[in-house]
C-alpha positions in Angstrom: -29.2 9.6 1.4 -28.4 7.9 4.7 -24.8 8.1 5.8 -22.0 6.3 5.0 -18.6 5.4 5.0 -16.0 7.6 3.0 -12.5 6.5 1.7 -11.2 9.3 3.6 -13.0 8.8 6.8 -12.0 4.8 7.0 -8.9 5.5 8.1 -7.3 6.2 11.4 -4.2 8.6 10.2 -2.6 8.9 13.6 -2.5 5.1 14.0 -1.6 4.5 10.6 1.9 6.6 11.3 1.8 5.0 14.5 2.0 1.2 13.0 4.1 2.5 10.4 6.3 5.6 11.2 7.6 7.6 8.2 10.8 10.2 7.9 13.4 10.1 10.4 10.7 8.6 12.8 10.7 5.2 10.8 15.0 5.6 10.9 14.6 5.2 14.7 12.2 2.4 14.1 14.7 0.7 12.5 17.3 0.8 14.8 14.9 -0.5 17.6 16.3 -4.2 18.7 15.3 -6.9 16.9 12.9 -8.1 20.2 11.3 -4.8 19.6 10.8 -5.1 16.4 9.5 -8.6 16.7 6.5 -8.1 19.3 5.1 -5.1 16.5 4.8 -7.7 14.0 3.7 -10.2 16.5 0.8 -7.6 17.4 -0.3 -6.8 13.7 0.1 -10.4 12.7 -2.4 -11.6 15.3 -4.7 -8.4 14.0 -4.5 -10.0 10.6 -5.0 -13.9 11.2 -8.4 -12.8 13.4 -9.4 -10.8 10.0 -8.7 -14.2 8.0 -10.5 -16.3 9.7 -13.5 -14.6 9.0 -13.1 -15.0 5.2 -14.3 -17.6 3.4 -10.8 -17.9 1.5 -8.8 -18.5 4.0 -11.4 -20.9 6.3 -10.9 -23.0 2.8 -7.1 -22.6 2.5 -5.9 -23.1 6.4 -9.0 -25.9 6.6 -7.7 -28.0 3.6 -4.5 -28.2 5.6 -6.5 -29.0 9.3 -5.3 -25.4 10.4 -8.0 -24.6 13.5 -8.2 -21.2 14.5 -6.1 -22.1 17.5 -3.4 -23.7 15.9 -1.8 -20.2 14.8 0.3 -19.4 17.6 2.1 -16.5 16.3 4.4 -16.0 13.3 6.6 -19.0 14.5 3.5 -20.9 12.8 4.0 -19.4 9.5 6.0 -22.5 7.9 3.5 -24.8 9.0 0.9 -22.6 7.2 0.0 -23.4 3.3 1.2 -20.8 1.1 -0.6 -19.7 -1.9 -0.2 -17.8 -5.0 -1.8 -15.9 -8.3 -3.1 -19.2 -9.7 -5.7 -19.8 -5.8 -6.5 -16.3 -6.5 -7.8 -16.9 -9.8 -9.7 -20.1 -8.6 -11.1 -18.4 -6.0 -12.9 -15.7 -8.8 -13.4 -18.4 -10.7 -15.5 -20.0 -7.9 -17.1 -16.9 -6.8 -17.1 -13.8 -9.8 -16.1 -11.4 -10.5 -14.2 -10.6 -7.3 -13.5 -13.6 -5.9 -13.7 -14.4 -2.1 -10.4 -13.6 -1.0 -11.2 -10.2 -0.6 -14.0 -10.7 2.7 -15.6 -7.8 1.7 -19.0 -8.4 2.3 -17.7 -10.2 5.9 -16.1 -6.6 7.1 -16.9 -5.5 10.3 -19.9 -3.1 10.0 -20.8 -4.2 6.3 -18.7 -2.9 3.1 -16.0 -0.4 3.2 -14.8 1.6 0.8 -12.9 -0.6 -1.9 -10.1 0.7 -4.6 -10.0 -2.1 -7.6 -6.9 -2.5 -9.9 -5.3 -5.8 -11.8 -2.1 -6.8 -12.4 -0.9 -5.7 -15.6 -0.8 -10.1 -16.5 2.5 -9.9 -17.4 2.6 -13.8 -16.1 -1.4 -15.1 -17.3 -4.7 -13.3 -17.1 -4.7 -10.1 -15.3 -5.5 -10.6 -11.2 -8.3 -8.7 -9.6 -6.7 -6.7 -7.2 -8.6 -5.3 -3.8 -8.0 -2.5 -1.3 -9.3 -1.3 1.7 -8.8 2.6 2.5 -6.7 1.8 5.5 -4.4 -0.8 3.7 -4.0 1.3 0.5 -3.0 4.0 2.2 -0.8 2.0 4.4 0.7 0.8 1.0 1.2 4.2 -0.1 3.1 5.5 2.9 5.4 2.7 2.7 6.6 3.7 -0.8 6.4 7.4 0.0 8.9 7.1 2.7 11.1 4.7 1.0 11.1 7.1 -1.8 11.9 9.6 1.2 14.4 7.6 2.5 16.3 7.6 -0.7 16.5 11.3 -0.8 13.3 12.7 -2.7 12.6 15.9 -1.3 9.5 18.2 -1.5 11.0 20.2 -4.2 11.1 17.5 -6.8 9.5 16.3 -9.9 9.0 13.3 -10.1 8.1 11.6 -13.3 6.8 8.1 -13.9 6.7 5.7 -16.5 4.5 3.5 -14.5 1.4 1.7 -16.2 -2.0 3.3 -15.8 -5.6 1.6 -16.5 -6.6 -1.2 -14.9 -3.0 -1.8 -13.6 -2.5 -0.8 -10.2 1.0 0.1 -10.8 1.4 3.7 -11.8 -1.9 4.9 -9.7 -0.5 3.1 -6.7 3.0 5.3 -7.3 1.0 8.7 -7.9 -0.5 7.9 -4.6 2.4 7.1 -2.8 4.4 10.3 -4.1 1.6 12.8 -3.8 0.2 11.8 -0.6 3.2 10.7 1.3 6.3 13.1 0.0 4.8 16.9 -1.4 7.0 16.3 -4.5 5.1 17.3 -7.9 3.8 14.3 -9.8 3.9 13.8 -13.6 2.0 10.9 -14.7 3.8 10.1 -17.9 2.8 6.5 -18.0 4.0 4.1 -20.7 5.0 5.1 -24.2 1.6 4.0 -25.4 -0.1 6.3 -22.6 2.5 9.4 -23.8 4.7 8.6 -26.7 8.6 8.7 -25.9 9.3 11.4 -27.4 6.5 13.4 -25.6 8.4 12.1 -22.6 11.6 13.7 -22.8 10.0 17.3 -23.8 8.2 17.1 -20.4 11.3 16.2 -18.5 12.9 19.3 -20.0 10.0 21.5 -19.9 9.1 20.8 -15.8 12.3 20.3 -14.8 12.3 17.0 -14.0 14.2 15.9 -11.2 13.4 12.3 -10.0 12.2 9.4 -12.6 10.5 6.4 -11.4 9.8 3.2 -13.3 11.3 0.2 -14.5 14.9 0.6 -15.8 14.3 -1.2 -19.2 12.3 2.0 -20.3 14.6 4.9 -18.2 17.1 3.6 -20.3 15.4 3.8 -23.4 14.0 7.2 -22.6 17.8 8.6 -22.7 18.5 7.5 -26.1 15.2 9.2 -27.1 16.6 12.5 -25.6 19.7 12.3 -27.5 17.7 11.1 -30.7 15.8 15.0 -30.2 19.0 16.6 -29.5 18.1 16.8 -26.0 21.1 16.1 -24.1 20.4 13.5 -21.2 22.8 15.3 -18.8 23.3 19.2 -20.2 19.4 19.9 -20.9 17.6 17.8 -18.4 18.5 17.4 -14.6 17.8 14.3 -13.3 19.4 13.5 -9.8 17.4 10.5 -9.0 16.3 7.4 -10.7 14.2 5.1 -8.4 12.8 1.7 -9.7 13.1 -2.0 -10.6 16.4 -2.4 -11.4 17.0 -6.2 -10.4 20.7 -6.9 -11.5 21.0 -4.5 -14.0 23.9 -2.9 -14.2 23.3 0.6 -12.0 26.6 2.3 -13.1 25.4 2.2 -17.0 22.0 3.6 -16.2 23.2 6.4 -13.4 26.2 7.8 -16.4 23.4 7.9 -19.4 21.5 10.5 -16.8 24.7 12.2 -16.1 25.1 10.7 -12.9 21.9 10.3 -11.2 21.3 8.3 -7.9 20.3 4.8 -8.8 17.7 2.9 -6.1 16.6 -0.4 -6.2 13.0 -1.8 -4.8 10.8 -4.6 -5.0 7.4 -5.6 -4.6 4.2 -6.8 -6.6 0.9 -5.8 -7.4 -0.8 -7.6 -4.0 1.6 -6.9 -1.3 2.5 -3.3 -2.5 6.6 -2.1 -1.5 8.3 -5.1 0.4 12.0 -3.9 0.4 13.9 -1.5 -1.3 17.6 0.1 -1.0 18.7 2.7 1.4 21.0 5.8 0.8 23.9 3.2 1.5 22.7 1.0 -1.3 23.8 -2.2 0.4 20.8 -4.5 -0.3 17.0 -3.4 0.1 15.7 -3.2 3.4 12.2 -4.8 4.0 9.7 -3.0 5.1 9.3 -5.3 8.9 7.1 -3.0 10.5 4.5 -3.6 7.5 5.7 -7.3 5.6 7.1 -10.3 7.4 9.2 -12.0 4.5 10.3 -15.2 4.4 12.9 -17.4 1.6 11.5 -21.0 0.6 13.0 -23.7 -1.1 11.8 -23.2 -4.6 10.7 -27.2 -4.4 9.9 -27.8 -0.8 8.4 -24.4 0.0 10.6 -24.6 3.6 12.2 -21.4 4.4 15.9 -21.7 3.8 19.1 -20.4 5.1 20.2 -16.8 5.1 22.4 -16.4 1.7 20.6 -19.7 -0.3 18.4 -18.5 -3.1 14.9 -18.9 -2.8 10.8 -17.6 -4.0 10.0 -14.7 -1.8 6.7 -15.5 0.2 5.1 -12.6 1.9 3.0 -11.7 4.6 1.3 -8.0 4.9 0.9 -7.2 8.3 -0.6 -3.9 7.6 -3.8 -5.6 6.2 -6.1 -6.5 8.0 -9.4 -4.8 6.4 -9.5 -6.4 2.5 -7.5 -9.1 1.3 -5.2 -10.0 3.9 -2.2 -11.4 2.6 -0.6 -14.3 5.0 2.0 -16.4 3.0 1.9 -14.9 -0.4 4.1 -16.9 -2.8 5.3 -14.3 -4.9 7.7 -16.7 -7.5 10.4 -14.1 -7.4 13.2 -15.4 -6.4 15.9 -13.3 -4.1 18.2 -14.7 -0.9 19.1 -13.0 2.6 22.2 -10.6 3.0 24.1 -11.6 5.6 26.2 -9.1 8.0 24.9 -6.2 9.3 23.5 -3.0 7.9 26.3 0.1 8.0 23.2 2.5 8.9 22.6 0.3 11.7 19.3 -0.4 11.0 17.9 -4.1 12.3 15.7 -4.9 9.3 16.8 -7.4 7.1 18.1 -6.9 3.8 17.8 -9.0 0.9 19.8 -9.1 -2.9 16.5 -7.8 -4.4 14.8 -9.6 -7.3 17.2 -12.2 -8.7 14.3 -13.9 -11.4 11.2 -15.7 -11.3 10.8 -19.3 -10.1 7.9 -20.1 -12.3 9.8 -18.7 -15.6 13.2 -20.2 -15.0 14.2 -22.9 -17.5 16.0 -26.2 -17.2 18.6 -26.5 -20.0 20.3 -29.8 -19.3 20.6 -30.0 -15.8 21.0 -25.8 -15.4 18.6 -23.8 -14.3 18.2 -20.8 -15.8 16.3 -17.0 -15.2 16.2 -15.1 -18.6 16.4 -11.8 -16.5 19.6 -12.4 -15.3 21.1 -12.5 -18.5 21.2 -8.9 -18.4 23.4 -8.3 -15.7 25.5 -10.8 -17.5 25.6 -9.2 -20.8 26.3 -5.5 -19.6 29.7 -6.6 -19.1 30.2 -6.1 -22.5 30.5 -2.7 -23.8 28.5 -3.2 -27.6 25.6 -4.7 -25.7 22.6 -2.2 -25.7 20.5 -3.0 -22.7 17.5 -4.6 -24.8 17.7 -8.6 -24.8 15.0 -11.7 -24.8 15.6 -15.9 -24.5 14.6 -18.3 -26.9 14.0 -22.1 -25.3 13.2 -24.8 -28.0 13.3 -27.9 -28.3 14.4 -30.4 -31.2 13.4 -33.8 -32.7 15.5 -35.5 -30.6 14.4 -34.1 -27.1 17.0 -31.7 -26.5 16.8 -28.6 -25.2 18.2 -25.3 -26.9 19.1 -22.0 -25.4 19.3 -18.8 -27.3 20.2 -15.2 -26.2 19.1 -12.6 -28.6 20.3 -9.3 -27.6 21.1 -5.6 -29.1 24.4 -4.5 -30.1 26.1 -1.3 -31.0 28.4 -1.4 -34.6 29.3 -4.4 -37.4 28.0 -8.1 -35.9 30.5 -10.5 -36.7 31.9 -14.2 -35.7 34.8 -11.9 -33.3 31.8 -10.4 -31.2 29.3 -13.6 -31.3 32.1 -15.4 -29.6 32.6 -13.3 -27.3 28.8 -13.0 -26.2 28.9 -17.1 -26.4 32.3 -17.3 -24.3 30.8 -15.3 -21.2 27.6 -16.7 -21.7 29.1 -20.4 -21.1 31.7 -18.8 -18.1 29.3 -17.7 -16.1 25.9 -20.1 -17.3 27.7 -23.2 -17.7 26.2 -24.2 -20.7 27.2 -23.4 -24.6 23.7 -21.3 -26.0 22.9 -19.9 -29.0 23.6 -16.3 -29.5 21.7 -14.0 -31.8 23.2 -10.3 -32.3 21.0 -7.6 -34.1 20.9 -4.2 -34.6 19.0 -1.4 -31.6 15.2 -1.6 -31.6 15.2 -5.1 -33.4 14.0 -6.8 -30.8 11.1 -4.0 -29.4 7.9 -6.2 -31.1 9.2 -9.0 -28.9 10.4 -7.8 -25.9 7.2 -5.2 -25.9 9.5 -2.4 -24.1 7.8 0.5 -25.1 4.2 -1.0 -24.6 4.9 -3.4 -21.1 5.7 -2.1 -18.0 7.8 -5.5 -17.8 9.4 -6.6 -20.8 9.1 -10.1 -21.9 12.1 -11.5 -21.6 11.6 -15.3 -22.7 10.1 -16.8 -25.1 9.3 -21.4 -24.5 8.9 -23.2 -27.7 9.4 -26.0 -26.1 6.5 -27.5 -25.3 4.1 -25.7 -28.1 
């Protein structure tokens, strides 16, 4: 068999850390000036615009909008750029199956690399192909590794996830990330389909568990489960560190059912791998600017918007420039720009984190409305169990209802429904309907123990 190209042979490993510097060397990166730290994205931006243009997705995108291969200047162009999302991915393997021709892979330099395949676990629509190249996977992986690292994960931990596995690219994207990036022990848990929840909690006590990893919908859950199998959460297990989507759920109530564990925040999607993600002083996430250049857009106008205005996160991957290169990906998640400066000192931006999705918020009579940020909302009230979803209908006369069912501790009564439908209005702005029920009601709607991301909404209103 002639020679050829290996996953591990595609990438230059030195360069890699160079781009993208991990440990105390990407700390120092960080605290570079913001000039600095500018002309490195300028230089992998213009690495990934040249890679682009040779791809029949983009020469369809950028010429649509009259973009010539001059026109792109440097990342002060970016606004004047068309953005795209999930649903011009989809077209584009709808016009050319099963991959699509986003990915260039047959336009690589040299002919076809090595290329990892996931999807997205379609939490949103049909799953997404998803494409890698060896250099920007692994680029991918080190930036999670060292945010992980940056939290505080240290060699001697273990780690386990309750990441997805399959198709989705989740849960072997985080196996990567840990096990070639921080020397920490791995356990591949998965979701309670993948290793039943009760499974789950034996293995935390039997490995010693140290670190868990996932979305906090199911972390939480998973500590019930202990102290359903008299295993106490905090006396029998030892978990120190809890690292994951946490949006604006309320940290404090997750850290004190694991006895105190370090809570970390981070966020990014099944394309652009880790964007941002919280530091050891927990004050916003960081992005990642030596790897993503991110920018906040006017939900309506797609124009970036002031720092501190709400807005859809649109991303650009500076670290890929082999498959799929990803230049103004709107991701619909909607965050805004911390203002004031980091107490690290690190020049990076910082962001809220993930404050809901543009493409599921609801209108409710003039109010806009993201059913994931009723949880934040609700965890100010002690009976209220963590597990929640949204009801939108609409009735015979055109008018829009809104209805929080969520899980309650003890007796439901007209006392405790007013108080759910008091804060609700406060801090809404809008009387809703409130549905209370009893823990685990909900689980064959929200999906928690089957979903890496539960559904949180459910829109009659147009069926």
């Amino acid at each position: 068999m002639a020679d050829h190209n290996t996953y591990f042979n595609s990438v230059d490993w030195n360069a890699l850390q160079a781009d993208h510097p991990i440990g105390d060397a990407f700390v120092q990166f960080a605290k570079r000036s913001t000039d600095e730290i500018r002309a490195h994205q300028e230089r992998l931006f213009a690495r990934c615009v040249e890679r682009a243009w040779q791809i029949p997705f983009y020469q369809r995108l950028w010429g649509n909008a009259g973009i010539q291969s001059g026109d792109i200047k440097g990342l002060e162009t970016l606004p004047a750029l068309p953005s795209f999302d999930k649903s011009d991915i989809m077209d584009s393997i709808a016009l050319q199956p099963p991959f699509g021709d986003f990915g260039g892979m047959e336009t690589m330099p040299g002919g076809r690399p090595p290329v990892i395949m996931h999807t997205t676990s379609g939490t949103t629509g049909t799953p997404q192909v998803l494409l890698f190249g060896a250099k920007s996977r692994e680029a991918q992986n080190l930036l999670l590794g060292r945010l992980y690292r940056f939290q505080g994960l240290r060699p001697d931990d273990v780690v386990h996830s309750v990441y997805g596995h399959g198709m989705i690219n989740g849960g072997h994207y985080v196996r990567e990330a840990v096990t070639h990036w921080t020397s920490a022990i791995f356990m591949s848990a998965g979701t309670g389909v993948e290793t039943r929840s009760v499974r789950q909690v034996e293995l935390m006590r039997d490995f010693g568990t140290t670190a868990i990893v996932g979305f906090a919908d199911y972390i939480k859950k998973l500590a019930n489960v202990a102290k359903e199998q008299g295993i106490d959460p905090v006396k029998d297990l030892n978990i120190r560190m809890i690292s994951g989507h946490l949006g604006r759920e309320d940290k404090a109530s997750l850290s004190e059912s694991w006895g105190g564990a370090d809570c970390f925040d981070w966020y990014g999607v099944g394309d652009t791998g880790c964007i941002a993600g919280e530091g050891p002083d927990r004050d916003g996430l960081y992005v990642m600017e030596d790897a993503q250049f991110l920018e906040v857009c006017d939900i309506d106008t797609g124009q970036p918007v002031a720092d501190g205005s709400d807005g859809d996160m649109v991303c650009t991957c500076l670290y890929k420039d082999d498959i799929y290169p990803i230049i103004r990906f709107n991701t619909h998640d909607v965050t805004r720009v911390r203002t004031g400066q980091s107490s690290l000192g690190l020049n990076f931006k910082r962001i809220e984190g993930f404050l809901g999705r543009s493409d599921n918020m609801v209108k409710i009579r003039g109010i806009n409305i993201f059913p994931q940020a009723m949880g934040p909302i609700l965890e100010e009230l002690d009976v209220f169990t963590g597990e929640f979803i949204c009801k939108a209908v609409r009735d015979g006369a055109g008018r829009d209802e809104f209805t929080v069912c969520a899980e309650v501790q003890g007796p439901v009564n007209e006392q405790v429904e007013g108080q759910f439908k008091s804060l609700l209005k406060q801090r809404i702005g809008i009387d809703c309907g409130v549905e209370l029920s009893a823990p685990g009601s909900l689980a064959d709607l929200t999906q928690t123990e089957v979903r890496q991301k539960p559904i949180r909404l459910i829109d009659r209103r147009f069926s």
